[in-house]
N, CA, C and O atoms as a GROMACS GRO file, in nm:
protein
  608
    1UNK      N    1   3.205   7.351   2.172
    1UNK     CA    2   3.078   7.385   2.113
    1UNK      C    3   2.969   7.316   2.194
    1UNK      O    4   2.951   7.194   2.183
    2UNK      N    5   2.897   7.390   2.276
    2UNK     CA    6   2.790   7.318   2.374
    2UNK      C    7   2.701   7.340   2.337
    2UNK      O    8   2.704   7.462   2.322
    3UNK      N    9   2.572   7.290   2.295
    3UNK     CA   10   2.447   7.284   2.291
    3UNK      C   11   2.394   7.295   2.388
    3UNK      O   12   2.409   7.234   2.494
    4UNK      N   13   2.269   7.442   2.339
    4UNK     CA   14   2.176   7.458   2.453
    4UNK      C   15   2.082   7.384   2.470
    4UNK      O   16   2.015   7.325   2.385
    5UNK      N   17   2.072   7.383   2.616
    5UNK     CA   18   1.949   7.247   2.679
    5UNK      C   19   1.828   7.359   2.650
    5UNK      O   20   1.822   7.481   2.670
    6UNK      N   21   1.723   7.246   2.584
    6UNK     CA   22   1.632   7.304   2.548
    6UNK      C   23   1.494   7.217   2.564
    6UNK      O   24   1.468   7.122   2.490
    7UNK      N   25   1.394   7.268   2.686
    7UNK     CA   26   1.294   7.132   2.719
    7UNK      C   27   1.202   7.220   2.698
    7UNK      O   28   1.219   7.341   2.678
    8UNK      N   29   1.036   7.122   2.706
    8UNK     CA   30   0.961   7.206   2.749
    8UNK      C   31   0.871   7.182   2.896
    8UNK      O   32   0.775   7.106   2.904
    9UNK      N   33   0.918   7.253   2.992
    9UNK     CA   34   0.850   7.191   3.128
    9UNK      C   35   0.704   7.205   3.144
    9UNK      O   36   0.653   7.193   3.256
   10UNK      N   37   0.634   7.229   3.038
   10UNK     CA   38   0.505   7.190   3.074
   10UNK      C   39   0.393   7.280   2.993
   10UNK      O   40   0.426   7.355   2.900
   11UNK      N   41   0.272   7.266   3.033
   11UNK     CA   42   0.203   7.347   2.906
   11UNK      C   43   0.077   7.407   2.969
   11UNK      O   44   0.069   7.344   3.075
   12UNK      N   45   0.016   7.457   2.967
   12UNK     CA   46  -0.128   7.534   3.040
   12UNK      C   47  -0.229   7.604   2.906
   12UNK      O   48  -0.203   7.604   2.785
   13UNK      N   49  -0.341   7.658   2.970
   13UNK     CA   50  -0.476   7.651   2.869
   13UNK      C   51  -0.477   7.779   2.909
   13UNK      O   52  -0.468   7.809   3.028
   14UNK      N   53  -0.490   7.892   2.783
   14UNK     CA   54  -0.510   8.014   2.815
   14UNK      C   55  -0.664   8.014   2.793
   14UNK      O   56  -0.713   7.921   2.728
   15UNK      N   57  -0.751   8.119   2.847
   15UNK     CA   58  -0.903   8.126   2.867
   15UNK      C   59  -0.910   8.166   2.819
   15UNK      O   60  -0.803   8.218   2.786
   16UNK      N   61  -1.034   8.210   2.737
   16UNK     CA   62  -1.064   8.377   2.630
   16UNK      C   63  -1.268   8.373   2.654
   16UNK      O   64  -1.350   8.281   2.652
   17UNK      N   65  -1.280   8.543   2.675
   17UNK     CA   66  -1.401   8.534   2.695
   17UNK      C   67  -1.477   8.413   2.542
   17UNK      O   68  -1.572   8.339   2.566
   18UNK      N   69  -1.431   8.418   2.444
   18UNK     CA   70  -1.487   8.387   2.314
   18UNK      C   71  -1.432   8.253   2.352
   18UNK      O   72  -1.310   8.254   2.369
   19UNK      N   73  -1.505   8.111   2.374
   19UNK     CA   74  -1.471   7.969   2.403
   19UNK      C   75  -1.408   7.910   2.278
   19UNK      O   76  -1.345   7.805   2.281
   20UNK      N   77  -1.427   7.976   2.174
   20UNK     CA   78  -1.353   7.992   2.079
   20UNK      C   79  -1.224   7.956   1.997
   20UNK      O   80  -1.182   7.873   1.917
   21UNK      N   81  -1.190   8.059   2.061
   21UNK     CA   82  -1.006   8.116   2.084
   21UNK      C   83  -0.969   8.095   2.226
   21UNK      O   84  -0.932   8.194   2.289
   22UNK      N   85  -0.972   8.021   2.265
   22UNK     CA   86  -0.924   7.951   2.398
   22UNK      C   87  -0.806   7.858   2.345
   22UNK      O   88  -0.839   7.770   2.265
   23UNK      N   89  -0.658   7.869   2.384
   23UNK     CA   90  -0.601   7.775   2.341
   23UNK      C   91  -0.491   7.721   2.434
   23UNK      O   92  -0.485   7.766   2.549
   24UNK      N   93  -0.386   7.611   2.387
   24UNK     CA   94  -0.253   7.593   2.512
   24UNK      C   95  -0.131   7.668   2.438
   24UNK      O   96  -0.108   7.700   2.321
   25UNK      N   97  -0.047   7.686   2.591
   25UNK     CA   98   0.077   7.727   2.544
   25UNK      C   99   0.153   7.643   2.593
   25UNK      O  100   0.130   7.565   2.686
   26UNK      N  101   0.293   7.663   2.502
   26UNK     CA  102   0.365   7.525   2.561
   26UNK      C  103   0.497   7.614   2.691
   26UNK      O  104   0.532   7.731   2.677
   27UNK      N  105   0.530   7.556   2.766
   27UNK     CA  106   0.631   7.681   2.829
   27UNK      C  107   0.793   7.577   2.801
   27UNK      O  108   0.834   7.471   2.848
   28UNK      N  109   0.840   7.663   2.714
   28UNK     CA  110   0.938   7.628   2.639
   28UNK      C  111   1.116   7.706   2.699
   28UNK      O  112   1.164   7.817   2.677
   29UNK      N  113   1.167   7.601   2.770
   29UNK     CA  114   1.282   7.652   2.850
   29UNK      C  115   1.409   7.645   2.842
   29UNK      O  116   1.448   7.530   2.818
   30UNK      N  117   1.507   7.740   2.855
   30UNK     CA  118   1.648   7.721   2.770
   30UNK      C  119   1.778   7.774   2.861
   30UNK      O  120   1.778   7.884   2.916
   31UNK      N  121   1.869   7.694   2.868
   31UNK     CA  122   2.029   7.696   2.968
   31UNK      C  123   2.095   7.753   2.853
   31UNK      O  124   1.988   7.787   2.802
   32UNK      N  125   2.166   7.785   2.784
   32UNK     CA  126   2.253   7.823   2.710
   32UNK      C  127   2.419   7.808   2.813
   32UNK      O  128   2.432   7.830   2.934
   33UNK      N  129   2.523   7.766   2.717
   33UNK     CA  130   2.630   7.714   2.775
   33UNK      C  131   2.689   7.844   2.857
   33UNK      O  132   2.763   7.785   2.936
   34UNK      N  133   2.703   7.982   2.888
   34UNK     CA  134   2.727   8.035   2.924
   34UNK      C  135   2.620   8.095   3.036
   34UNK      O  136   2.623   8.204   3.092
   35UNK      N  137   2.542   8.008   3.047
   35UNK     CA  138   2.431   7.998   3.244
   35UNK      C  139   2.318   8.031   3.222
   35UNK      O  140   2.232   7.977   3.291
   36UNK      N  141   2.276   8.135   3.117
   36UNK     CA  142   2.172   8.204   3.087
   36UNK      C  143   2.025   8.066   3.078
   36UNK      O  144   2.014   7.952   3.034
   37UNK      N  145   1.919   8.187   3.163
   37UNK     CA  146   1.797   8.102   3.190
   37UNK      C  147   1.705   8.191   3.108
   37UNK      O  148   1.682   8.308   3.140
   38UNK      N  149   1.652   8.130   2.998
   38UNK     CA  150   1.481   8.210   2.961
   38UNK      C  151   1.404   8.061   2.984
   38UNK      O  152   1.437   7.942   2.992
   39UNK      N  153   1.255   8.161   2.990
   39UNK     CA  154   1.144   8.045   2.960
   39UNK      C  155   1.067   8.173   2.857
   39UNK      O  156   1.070   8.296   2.859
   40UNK      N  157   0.983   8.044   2.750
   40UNK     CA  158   0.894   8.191   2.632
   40UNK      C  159   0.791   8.060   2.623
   40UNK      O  160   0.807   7.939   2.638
   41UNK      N  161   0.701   8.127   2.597
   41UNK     CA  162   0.531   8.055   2.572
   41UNK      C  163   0.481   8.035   2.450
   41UNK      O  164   0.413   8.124   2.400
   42UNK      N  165   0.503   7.921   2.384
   42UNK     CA  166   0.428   7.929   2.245
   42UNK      C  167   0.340   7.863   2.198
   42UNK      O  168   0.346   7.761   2.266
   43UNK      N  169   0.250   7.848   2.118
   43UNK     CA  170   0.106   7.777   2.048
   43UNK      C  171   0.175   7.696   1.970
   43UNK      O  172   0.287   7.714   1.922
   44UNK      N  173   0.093   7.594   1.958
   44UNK     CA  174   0.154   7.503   1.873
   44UNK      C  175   0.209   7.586   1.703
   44UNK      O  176   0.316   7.596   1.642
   45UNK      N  177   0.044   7.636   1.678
   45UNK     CA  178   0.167   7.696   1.555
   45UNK      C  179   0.249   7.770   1.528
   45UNK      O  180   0.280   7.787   1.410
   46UNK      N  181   0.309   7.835   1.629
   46UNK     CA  182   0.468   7.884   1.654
   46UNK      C  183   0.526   7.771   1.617
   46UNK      O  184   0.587   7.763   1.511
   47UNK      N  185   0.507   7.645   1.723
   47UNK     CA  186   0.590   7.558   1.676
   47UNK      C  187   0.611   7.532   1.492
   47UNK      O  188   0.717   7.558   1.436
   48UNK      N  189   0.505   7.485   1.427
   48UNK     CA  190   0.470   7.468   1.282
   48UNK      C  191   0.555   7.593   1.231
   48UNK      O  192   0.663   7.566   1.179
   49UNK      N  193   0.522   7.709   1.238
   49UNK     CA  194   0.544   7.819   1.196
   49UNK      C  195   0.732   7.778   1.218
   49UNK      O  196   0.788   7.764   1.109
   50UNK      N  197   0.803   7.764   1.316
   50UNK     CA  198   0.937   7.729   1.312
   50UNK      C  199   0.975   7.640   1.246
   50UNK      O  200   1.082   7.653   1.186
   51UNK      N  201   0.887   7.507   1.233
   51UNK     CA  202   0.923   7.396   1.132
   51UNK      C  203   0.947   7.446   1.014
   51UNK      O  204   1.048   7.425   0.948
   52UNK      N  205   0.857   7.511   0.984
   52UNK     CA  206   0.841   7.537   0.785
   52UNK      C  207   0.946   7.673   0.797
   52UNK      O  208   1.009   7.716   0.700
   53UNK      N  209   0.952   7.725   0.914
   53UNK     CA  210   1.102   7.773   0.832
   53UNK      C  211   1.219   7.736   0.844
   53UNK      O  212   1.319   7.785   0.792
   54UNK      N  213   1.209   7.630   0.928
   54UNK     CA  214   1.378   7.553   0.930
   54UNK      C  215   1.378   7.465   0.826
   54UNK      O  216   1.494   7.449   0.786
   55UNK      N  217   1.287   7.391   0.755
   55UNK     CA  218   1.315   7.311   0.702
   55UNK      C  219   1.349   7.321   0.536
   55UNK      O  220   1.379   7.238   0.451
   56UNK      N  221   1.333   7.439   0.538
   56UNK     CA  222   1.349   7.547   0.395
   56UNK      C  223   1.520   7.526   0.366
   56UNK      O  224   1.582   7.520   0.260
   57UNK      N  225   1.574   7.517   0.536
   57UNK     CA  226   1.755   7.522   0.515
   57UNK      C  227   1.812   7.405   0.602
   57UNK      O  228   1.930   7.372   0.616
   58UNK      N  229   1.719   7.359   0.647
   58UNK     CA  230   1.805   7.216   0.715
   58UNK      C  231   1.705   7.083   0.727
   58UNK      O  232   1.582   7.075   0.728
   59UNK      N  233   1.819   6.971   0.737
   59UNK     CA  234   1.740   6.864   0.778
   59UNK      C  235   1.673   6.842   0.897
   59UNK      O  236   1.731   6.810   1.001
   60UNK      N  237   1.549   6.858   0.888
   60UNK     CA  238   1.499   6.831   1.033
   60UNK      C  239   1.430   6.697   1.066
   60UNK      O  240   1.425   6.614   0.975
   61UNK      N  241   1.390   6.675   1.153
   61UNK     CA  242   1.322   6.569   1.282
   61UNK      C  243   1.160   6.590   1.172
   61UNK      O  244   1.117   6.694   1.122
   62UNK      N  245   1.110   6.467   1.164
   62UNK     CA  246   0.998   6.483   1.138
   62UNK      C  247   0.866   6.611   1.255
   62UNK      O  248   0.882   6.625   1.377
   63UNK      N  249   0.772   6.670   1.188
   63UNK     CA  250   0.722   6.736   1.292
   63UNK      C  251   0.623   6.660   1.376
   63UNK      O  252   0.626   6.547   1.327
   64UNK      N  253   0.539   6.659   1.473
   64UNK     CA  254   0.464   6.589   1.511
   64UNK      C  255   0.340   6.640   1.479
   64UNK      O  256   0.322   6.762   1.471
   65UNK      N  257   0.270   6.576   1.464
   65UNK     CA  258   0.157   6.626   1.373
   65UNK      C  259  -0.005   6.659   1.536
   65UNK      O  260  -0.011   6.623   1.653
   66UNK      N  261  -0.079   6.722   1.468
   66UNK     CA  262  -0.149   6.807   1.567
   66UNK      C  263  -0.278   6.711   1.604
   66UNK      O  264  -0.335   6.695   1.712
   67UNK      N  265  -0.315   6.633   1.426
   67UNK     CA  266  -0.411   6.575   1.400
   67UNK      C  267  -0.555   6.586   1.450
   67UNK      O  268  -0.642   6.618   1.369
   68UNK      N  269  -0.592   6.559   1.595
   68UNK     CA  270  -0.729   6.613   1.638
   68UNK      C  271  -0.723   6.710   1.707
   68UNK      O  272  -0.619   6.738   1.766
   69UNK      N  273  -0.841   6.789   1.717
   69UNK     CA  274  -0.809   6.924   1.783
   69UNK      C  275  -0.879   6.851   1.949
   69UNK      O  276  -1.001   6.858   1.964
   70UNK      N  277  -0.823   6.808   2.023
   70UNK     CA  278  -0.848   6.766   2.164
   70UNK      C  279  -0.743   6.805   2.259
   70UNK      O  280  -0.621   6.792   2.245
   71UNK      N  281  -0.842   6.883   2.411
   71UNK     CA  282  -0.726   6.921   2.471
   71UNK      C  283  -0.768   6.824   2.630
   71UNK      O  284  -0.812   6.868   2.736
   72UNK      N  285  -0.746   6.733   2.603
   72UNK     CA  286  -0.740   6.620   2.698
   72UNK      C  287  -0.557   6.632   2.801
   72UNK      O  288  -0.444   6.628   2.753
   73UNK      N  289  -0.588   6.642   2.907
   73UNK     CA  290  -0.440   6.627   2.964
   73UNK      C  291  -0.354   6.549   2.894
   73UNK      O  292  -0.242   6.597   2.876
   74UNK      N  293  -0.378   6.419   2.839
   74UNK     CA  294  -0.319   6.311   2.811
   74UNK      C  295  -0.266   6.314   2.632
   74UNK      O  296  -0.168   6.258   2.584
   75UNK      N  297  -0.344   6.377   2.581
   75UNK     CA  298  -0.363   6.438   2.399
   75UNK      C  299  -0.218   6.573   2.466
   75UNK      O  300  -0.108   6.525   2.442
   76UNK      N  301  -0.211   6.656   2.508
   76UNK     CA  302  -0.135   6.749   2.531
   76UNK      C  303   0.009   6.726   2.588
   76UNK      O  304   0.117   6.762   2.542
   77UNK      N  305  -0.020   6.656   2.704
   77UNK     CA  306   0.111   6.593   2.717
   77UNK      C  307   0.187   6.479   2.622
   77UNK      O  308   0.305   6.454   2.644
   78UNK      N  309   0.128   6.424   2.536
   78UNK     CA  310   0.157   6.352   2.447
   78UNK      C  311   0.235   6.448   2.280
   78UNK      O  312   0.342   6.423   2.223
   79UNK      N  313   0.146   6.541   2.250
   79UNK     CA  314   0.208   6.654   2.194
   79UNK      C  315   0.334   6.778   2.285
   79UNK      O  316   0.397   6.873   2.237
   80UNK      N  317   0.333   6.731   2.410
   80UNK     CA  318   0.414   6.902   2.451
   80UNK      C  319   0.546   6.764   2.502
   80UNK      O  320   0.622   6.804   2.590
   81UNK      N  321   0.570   6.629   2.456
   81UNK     CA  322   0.683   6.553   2.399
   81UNK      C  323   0.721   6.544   2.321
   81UNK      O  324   0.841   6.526   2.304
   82UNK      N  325   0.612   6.554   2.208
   82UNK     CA  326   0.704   6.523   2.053
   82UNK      C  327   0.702   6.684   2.015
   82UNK      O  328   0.743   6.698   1.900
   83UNK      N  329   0.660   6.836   2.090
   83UNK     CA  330   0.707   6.851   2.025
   83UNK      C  331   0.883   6.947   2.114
   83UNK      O  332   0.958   7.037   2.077
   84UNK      N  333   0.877   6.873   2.216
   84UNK     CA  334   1.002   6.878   2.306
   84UNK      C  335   1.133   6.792   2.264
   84UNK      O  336   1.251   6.805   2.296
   85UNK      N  337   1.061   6.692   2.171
   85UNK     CA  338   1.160   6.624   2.082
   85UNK      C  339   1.231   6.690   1.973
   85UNK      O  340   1.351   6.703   1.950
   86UNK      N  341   1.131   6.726   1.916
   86UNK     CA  342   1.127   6.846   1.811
   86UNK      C  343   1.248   6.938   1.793
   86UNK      O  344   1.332   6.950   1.704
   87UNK      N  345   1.222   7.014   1.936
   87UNK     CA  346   1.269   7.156   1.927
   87UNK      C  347   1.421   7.133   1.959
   87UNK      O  348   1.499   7.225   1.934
   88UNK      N  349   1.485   6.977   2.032
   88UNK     CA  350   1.595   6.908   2.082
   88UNK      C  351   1.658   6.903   1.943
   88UNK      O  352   1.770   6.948   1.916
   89UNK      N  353   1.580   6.848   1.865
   89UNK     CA  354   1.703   6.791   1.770
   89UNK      C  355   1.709   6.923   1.714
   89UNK      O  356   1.826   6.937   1.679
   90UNK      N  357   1.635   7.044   1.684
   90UNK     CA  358   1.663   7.144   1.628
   90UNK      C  359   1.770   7.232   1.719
   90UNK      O  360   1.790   7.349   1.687
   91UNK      N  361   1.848   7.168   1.847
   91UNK     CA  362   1.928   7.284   1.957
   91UNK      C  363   2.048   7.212   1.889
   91UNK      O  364   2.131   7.288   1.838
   92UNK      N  365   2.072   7.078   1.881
   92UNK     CA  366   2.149   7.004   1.834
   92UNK      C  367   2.242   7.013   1.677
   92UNK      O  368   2.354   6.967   1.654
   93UNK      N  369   2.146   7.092   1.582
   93UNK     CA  370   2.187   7.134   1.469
   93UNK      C  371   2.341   7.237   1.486
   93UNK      O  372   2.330   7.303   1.589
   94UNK      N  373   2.428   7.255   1.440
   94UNK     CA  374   2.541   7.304   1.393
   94UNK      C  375   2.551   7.377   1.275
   94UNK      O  376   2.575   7.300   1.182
   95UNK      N  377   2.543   7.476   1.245
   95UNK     CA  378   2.564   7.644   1.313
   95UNK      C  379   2.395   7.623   1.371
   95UNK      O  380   2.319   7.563   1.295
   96UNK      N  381   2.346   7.668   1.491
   96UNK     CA  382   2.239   7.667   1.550
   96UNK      C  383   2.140   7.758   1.504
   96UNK      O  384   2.136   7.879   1.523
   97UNK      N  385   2.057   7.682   1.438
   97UNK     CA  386   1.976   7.780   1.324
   97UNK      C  387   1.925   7.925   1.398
   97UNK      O  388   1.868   7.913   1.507
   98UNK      N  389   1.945   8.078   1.336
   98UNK     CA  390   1.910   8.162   1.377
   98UNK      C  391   1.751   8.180   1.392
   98UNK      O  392   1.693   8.254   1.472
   99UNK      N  393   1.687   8.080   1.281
   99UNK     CA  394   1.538   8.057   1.328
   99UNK      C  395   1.477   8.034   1.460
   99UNK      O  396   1.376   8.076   1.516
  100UNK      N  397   1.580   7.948   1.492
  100UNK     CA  398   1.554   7.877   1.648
  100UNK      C  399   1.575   8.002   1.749
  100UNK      O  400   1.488   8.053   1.820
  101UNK      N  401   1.721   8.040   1.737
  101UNK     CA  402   1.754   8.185   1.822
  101UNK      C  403   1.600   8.287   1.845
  101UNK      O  404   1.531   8.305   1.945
  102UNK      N  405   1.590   8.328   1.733
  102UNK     CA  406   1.452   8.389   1.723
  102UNK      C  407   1.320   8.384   1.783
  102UNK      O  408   1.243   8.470   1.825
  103UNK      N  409   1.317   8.221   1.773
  103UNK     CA  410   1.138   8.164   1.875
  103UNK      C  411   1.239   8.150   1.975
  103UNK      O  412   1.168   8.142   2.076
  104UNK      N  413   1.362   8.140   2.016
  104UNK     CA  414   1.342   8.129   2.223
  104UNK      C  415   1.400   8.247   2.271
  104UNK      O  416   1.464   8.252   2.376
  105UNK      N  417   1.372   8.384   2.168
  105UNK     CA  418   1.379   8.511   2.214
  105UNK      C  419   1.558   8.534   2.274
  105UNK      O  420   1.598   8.603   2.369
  106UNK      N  421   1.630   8.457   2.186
  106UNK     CA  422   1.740   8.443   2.195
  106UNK      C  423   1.869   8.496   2.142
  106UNK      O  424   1.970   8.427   2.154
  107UNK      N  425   1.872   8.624   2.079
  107UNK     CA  426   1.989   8.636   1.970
  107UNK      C  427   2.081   8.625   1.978
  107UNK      O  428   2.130   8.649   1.867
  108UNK      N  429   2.181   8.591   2.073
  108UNK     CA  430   2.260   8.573   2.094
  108UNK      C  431   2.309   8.415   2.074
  108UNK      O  432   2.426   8.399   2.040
  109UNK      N  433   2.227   8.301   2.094
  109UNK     CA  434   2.208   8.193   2.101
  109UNK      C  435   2.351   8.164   2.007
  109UNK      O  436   2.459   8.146   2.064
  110UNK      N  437   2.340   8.163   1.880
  110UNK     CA  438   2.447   8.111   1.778
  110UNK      C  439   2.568   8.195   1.801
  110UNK      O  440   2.659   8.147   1.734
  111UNK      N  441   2.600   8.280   1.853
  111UNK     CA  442   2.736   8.368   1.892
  111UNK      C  443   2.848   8.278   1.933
  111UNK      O  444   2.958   8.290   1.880
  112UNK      N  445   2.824   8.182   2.032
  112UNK     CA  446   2.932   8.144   2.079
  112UNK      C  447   3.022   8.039   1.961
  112UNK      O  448   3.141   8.016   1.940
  113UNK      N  449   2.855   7.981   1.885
  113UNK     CA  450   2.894   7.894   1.787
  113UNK      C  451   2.991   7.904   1.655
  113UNK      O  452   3.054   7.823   1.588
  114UNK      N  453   2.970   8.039   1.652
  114UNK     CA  454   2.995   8.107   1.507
  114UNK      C  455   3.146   8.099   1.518
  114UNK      O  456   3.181   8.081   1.401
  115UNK      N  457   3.275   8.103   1.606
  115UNK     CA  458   3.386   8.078   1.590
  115UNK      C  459   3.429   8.002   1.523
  115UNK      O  460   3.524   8.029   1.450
  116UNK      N  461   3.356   7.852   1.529
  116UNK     CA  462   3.418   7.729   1.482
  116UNK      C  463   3.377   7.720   1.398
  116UNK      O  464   3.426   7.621   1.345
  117UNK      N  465   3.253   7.798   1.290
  117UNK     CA  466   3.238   7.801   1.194
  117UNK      C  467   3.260   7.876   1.118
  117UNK      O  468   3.256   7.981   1.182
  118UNK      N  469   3.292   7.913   0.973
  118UNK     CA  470   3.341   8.040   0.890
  118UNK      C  471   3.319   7.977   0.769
  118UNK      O  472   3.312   7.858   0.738
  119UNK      N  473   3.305   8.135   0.672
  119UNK     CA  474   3.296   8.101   0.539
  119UNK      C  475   3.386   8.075   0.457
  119UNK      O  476   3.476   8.159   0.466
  120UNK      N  477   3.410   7.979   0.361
  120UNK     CA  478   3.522   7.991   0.251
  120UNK      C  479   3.606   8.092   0.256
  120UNK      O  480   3.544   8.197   0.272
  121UNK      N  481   3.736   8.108   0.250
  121UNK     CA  482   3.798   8.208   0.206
  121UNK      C  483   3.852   8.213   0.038
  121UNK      O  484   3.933   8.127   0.004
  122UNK      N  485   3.831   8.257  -0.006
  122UNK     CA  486   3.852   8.258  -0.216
  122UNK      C  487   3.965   8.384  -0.177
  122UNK      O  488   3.927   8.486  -0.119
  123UNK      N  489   4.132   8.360  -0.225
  123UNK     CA  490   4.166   8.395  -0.280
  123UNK      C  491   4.267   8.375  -0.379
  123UNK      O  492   4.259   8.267  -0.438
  124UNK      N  493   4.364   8.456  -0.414
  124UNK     CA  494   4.477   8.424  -0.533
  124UNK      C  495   4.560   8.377  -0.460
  124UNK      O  496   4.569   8.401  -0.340
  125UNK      N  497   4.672   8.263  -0.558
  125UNK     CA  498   4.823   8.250  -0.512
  125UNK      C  499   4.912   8.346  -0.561
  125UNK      O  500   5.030   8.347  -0.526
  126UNK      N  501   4.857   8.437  -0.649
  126UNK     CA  502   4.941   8.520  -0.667
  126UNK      C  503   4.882   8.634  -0.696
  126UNK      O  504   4.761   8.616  -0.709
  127UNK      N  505   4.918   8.759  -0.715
  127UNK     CA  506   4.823   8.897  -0.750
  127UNK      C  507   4.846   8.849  -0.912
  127UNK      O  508   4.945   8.795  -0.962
  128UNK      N  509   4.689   8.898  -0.988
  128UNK     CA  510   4.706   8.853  -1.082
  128UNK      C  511   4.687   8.979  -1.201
  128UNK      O  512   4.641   8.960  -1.314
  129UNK      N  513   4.723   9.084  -1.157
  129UNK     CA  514   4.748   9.186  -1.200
  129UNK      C  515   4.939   9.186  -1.222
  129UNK      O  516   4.983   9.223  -1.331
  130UNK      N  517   5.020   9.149  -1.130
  130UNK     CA  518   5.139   9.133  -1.175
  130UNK      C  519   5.218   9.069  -1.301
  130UNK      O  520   5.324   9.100  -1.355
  131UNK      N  521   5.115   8.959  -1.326
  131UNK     CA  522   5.144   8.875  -1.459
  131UNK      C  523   5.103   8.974  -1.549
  131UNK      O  524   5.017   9.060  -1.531
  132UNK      N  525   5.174   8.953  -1.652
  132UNK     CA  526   5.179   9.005  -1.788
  132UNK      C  527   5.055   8.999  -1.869
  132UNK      O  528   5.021   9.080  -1.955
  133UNK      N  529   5.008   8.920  -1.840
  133UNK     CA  530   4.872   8.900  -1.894
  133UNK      C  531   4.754   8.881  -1.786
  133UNK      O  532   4.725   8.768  -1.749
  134UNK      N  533   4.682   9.002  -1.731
  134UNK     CA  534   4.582   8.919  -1.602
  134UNK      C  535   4.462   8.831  -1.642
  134UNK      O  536   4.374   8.866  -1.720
  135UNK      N  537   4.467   8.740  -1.594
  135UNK     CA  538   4.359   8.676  -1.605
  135UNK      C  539   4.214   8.710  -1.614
  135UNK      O  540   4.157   8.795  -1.545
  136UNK      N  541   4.163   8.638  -1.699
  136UNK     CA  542   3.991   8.691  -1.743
  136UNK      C  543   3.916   8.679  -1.593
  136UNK      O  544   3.939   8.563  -1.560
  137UNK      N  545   3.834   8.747  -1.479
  137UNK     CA  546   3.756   8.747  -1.414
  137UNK      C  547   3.648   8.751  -1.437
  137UNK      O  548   3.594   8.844  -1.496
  138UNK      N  549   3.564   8.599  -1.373
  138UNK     CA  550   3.429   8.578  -1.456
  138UNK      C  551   3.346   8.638  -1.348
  138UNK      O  552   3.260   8.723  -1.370
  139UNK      N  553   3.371   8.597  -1.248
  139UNK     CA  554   3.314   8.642  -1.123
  139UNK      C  555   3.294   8.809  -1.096
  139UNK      O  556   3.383   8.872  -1.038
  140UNK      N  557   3.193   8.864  -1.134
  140UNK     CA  558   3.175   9.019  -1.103
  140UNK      C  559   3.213   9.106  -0.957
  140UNK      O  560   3.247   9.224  -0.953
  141UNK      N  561   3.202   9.036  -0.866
  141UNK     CA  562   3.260   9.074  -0.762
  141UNK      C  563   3.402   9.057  -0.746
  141UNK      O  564   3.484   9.125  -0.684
  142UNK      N  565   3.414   8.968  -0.806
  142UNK     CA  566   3.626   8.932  -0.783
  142UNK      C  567   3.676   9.067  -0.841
  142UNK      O  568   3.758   9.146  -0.795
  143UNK      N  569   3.574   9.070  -1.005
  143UNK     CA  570   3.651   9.158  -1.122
  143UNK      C  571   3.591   9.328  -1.021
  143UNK      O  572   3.668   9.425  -1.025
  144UNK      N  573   3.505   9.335  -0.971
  144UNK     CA  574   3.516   9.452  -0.907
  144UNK      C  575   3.584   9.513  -0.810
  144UNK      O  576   3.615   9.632  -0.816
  145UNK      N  577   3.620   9.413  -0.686
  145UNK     CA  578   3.681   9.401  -0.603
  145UNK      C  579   3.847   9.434  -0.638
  145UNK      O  580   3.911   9.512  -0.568
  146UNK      N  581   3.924   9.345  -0.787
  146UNK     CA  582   4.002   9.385  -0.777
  146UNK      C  583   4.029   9.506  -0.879
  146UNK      O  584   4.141   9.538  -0.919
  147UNK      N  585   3.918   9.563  -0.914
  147UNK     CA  586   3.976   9.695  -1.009
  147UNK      C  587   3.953   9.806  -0.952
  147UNK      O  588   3.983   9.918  -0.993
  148UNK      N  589   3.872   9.764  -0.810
  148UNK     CA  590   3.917   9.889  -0.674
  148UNK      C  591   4.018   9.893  -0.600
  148UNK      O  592   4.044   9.981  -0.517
  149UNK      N  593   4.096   9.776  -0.633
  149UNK     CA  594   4.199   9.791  -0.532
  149UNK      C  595   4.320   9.804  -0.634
  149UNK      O  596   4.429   9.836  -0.586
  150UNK      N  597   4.310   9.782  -0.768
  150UNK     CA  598   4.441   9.862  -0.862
  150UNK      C  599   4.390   9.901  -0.946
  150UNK      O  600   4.478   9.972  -0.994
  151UNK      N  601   4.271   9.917  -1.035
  151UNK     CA  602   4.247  10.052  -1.118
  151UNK      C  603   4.205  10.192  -1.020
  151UNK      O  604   4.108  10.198  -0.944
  152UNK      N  605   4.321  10.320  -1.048
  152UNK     CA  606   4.267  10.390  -1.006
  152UNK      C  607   4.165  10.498  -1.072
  152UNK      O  608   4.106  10.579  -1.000
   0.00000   0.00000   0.00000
């Protein structure tokens, strides 16, 4: 089970006629254990926007917070670390959140992972239609499941 390397090599200032909406992107870059190279460009609140939905289903890394709006070389490179920290401990998670797959334009990302992981298997030690008396099924899917496969 290899974890994809996941950095961000660096960040740049997109222009907009409106001085406005001028903002940075971070350029966010990914090896996946089977060789594969992307790079994808995102705003910080992509980043945010990924936090609040990972954290709905997993434990995450505190986020780094944005706090002043300054785009000083030194303010940016200081944010395009924490949030390169960030996005690390989120490659590191086990099953590799499909959230994550998603922002590095990745779907495939959790595939290789998904072997070593699986769901419960629920079943009988015995068919419980053979006993003389079958057992009460509380579970609506069990009790449906098995009165398709012996009520005809």
């Amino acid at each position: 089970m290899n974890t994809p390397r996941v950095w961000i090599g660096g960040w740049r200032q997109v222009e907009h006629l409106d001085p406005t909406k001028a903002h940075t992107v971070y350029q966010v870059e990914v090896t996946t254990s089977s060789g594969s190279y992307t790079r994808v460009e995102r705003r910080y609140s992509a980043f945010l926007s990924l936090h609040k939905d990972c954290r709905k289903y997993y434990c995450t890394e505190p986020f780094p917070p944005k706090r002043i709006r300054n785009t000083t070389a030194r303010v940016l490179e200081s944010r395009r670390a924490g949030l390169e920290h960030y996005i690390q401990s989120l490659a590191k998670l086990r099953p590799t959140p499909p959230q994550l797959a998603a922002f590095l334009q990745l779907p495939s990302l959790g595939d290789s992972d998904q072997a070593d992981y699986h769901a419960t298997v629920i079943g009988f030690i015995k068919d419980p239609y053979l006993e003389d008396t079958p057992p009460i099924l509380e579970d609506m899917i069990t009790q449906a499941s098995v009165c398709a496969f012996y009520d005809s």
